[in-house]
C-alpha positions in Angstrom: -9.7 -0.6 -1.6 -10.6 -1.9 2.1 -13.4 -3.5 1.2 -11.0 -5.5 -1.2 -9.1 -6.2 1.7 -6.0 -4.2 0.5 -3.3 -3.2 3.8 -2.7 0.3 4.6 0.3 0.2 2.9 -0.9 -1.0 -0.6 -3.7 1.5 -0.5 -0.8 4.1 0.8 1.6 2.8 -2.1 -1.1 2.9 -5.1 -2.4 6.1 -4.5 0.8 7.5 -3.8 -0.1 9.0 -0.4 2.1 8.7 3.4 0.7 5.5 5.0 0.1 8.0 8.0 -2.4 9.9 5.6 -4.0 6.5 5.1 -4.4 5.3 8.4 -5.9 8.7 9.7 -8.6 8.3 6.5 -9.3 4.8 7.9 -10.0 5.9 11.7 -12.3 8.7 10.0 -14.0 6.0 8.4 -14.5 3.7 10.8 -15.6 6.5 13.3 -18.5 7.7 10.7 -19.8 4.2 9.9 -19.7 3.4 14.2 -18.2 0.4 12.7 -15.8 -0.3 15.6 -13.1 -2.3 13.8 -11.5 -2.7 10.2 -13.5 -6.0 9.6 -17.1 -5.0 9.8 -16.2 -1.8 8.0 -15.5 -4.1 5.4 -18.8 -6.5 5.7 -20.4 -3.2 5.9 -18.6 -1.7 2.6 -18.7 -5.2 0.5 -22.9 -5.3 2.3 -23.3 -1.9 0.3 -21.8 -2.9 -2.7 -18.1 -2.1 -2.8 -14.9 -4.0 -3.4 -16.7 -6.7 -5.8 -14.8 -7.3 -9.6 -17.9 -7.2 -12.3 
């Protein structure tokens, strides 16, 4: 859902979770992939594959 470039709050509101649970997901994220900021975890995630329609 980041790698589509979806908010914290849409990925919050379509999976029914707090948008505090969200963000917290996200920092763990980034922190594993060293990745620094949200927008080259998503070159990284869209790199590997994810967040592409087909």
């Amino acid at each position: 859902m980041i790698a589509a470039g979806r908010s914290n709050t849409q990925i919050a509101a379509e999976l029914y979770l707090s948008g505090k649970t969200v963000r917290n997901n996200v920092s763990t994220i980034l922190a594993k992939l060293q990745a620094g900021d949200r927008a080259n975890m998503i070159i990284r995630a869209r790199d590997a594959g994810f967040g592409q329609s087909g």
